[in-house]
N, C-alpha and C positions, 0 to 999 in steps of 0.2 A: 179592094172591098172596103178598109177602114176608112178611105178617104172617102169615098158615096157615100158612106155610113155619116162621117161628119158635116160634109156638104148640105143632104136632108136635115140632118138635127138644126145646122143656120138657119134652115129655109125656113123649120118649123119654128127654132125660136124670134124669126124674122117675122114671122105672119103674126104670131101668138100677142107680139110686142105691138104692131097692127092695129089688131082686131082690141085692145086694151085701149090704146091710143084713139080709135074711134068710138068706142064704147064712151067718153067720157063728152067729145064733140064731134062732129062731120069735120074733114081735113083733106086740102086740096094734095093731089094726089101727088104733086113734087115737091111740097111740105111734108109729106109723111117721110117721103122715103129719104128729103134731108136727114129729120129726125133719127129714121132709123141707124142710117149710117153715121152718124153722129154716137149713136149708144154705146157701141160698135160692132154692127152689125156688116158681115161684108158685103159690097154692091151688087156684087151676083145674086149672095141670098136673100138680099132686101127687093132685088128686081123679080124674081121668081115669088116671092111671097107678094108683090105688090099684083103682080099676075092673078095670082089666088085670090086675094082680099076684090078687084075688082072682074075677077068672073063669078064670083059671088055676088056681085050688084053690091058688099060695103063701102068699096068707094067710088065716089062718083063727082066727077067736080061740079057737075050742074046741084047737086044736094048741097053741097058745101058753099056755094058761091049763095044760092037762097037762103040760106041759113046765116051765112054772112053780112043780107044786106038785110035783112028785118034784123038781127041783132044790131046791126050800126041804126035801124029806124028807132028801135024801142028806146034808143041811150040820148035818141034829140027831143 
């Protein structure tokens, strides 16, 4: 039970770290979860919260790739 119990808490501190992480810009979605697992967050929890963040529609690579090529247009 304590281990499920720890497992969710990653998951949730994996999404949380996410949903901040996109709050700030749109982020292709195997950049984030670089990121994530970089923090250190571990790859199961980062992969089930990446589940989450995009059945939620916040990630999405086609937003992030638009977002990316008008910000490279604005800077020429």
């Amino acid at each position: 039970m304590l281990a499920r119990l720890q497992e969710l808490a990653d998951v949730e501190a994996a999404y949380r770290a996410g949903v901040r992480a996109l709050a700030l810009r749109p982020r292709a979605y195997h950049d984030l979860r670089r990121r994530l697992i970089q923090k250190p967050h571990p790859p199961s929890a980062v992969d089930a919260a990446l589940e989450r963040l995009a059945a939620r529609g916040l990630i999405d690579d086609l937003r992030f790739a638009v977002h990316y090529a008008a910000t490279r247009a604005a800077r020429s």
